[in-house]
DSSP file (Angstrom, degrees, kcal/mol; ACC not computed):
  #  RESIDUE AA STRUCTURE BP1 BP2  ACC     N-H-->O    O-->H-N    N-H-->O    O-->H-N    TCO  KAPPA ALPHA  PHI   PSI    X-CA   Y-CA   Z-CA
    1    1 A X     >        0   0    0      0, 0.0     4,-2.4     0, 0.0    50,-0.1   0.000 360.0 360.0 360.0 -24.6  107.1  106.9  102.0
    2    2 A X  T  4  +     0   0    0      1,-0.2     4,-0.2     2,-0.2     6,-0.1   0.813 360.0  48.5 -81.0 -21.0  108.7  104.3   99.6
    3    3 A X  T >4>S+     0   0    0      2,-0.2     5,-3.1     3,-0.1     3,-2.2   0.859 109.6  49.3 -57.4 -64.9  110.3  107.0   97.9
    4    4 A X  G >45S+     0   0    0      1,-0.2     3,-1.2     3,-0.2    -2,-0.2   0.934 106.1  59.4 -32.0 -60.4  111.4  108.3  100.9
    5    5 A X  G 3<5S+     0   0    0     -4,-2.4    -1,-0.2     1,-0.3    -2,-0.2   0.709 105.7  53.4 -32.9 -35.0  112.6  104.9  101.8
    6    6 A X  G < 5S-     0   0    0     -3,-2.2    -1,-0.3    -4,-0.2    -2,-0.2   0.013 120.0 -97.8-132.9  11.5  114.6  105.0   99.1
    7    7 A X  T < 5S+     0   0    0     -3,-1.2    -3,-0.2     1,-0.3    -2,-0.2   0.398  70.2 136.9  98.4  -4.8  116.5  108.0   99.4
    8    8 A X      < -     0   0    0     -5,-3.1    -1,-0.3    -6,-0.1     2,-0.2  -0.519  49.3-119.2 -99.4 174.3  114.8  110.3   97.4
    9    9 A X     >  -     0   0    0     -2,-0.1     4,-2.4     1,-0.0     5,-0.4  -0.436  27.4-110.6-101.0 140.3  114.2  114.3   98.7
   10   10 A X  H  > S+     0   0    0      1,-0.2     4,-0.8     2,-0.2    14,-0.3   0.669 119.0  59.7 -66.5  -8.7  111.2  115.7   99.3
   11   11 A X  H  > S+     0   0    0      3,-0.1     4,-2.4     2,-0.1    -1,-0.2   0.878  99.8  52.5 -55.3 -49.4  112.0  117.7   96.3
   12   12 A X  H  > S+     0   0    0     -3,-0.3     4,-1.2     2,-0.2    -2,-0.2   0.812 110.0  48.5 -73.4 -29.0  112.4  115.1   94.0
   13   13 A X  H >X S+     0   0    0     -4,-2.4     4,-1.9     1,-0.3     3,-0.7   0.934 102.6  61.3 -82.9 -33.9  109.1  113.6   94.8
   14   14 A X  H >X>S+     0   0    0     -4,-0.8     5,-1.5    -5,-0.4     3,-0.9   0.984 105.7  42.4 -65.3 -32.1  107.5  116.4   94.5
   15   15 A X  H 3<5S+     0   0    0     -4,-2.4    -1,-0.2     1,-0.2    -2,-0.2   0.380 111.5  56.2-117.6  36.0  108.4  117.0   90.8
   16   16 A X  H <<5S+     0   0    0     -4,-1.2    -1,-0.2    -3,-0.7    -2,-0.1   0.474 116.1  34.9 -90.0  -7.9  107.8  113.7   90.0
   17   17 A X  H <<5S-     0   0    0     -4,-1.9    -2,-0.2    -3,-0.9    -3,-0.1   0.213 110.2-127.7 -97.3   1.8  104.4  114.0   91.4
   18   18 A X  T  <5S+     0   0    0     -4,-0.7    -3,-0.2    -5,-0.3     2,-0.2   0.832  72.3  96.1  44.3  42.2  104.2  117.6   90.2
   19   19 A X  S   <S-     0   0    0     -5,-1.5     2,-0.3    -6,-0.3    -1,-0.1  -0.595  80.0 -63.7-126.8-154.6  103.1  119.4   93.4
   20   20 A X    >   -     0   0    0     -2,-0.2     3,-1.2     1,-0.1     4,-0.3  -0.784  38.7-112.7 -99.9 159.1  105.4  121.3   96.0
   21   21 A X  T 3> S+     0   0    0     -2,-0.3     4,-4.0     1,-0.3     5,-0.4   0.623 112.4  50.5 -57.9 -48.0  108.0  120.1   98.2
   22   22 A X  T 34 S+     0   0    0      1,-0.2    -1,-0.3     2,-0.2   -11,-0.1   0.287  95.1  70.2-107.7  42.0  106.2  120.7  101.4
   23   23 A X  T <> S+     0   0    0     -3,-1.2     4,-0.5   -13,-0.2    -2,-0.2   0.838 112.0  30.9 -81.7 -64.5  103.4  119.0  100.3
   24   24 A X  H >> S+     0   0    0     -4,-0.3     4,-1.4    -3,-0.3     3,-1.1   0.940 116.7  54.5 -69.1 -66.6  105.5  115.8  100.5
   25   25 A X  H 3X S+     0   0    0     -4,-4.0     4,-1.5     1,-0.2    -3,-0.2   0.926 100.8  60.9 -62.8 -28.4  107.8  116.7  103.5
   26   26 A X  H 3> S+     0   0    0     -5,-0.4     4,-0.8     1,-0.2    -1,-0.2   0.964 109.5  44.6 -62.2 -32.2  104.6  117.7  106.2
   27   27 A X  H <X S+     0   0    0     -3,-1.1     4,-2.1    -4,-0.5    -1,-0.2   0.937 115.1  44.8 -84.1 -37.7  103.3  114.2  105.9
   28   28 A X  H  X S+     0   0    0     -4,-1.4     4,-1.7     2,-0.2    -2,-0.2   0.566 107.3  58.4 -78.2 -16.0  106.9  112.6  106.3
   29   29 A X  H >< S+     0   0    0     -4,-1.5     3,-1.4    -3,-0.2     4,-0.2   0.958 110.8  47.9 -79.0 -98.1  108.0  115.2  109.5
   30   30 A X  H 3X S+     0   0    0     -4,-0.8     4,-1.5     1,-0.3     3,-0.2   0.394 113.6  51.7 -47.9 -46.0  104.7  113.5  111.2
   31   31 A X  H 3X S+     0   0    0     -4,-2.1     4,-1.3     1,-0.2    -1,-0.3   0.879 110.7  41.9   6.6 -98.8  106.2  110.4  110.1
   32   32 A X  H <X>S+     0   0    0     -4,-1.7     5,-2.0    -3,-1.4     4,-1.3   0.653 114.7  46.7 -27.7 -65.3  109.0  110.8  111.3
   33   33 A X  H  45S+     0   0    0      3,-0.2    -1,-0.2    -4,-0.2    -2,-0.2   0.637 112.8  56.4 -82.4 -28.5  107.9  112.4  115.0
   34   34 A X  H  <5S+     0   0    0     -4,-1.5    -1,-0.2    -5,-0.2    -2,-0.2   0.809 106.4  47.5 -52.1 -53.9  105.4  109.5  115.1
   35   35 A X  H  <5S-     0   0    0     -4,-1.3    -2,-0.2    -3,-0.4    -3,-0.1   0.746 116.4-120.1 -62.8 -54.9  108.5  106.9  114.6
   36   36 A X  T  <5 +     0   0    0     -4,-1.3     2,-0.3     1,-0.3    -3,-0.2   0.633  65.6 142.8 105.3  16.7  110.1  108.9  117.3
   37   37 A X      < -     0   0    0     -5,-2.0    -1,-0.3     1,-0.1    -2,-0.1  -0.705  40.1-158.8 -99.1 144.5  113.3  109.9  114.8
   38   38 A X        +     0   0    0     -2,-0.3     2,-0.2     1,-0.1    -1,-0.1   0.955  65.3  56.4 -92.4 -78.0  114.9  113.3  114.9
   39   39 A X  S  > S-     0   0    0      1,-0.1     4,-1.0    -7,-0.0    -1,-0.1  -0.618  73.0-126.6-111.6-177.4  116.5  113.2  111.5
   40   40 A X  T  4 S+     0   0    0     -2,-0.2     4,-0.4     2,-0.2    -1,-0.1   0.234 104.3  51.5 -78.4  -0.6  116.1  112.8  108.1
   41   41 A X  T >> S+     0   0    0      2,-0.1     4,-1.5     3,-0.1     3,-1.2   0.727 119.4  35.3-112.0 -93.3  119.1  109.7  107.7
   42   42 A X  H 3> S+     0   0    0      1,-0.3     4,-1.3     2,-0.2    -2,-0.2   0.476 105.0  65.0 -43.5  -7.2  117.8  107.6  110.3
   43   43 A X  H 3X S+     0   0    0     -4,-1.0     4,-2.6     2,-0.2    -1,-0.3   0.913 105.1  49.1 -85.5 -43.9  114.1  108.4  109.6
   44   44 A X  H X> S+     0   0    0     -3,-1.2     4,-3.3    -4,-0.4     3,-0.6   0.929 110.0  55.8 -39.8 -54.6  114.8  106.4  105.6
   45   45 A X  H 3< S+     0   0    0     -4,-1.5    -1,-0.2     1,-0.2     4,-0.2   0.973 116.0  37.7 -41.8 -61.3  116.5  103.4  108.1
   46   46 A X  H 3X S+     0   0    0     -4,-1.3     4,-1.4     1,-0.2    -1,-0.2   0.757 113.9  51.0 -54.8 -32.9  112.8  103.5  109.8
   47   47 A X  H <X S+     0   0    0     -4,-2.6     4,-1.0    -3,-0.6    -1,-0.2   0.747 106.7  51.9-103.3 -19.1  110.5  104.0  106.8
   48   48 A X  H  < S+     0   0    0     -4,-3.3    -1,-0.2     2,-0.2    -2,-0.2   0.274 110.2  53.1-104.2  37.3  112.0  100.8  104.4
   49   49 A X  H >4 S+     0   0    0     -4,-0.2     3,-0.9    -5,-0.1    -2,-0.2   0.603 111.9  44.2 -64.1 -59.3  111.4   98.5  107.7
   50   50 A X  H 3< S+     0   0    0     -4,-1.4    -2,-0.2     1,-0.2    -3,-0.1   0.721 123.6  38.0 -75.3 -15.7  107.6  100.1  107.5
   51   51 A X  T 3<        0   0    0     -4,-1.0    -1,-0.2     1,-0.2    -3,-0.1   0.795 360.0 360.0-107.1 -15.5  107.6   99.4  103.4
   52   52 A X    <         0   0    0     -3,-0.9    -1,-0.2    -5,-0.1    -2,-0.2   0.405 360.0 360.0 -91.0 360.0  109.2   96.4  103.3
């Protein structure tokens, strides 16, 4: 999520963590739906409140 936080794409985290994309994005959609946010801009706003 701090990653997230922090702009980066569920791409990019995955291949700095070296697995696939929606490895990273399923956990962050739950996130996200949990949070109650629709997309992917405001969800970043939402997740560096929760990290910070």
């Amino acid at each position: 999520m701090q990653w997230a936080a922090r702009g980066k794409s569920a791409s990019d985290t995955a291949c700095i963590l070296g697995i696939k994309s929606r490895t990273v994005a399923f956990p962050l959609d739950n996130a996200r739906n949990k949070l109650g946010v629709r997309t992917k801009k405001p969800g970043r706003s939402a997740f560096s409140l929760l990290t910070s």
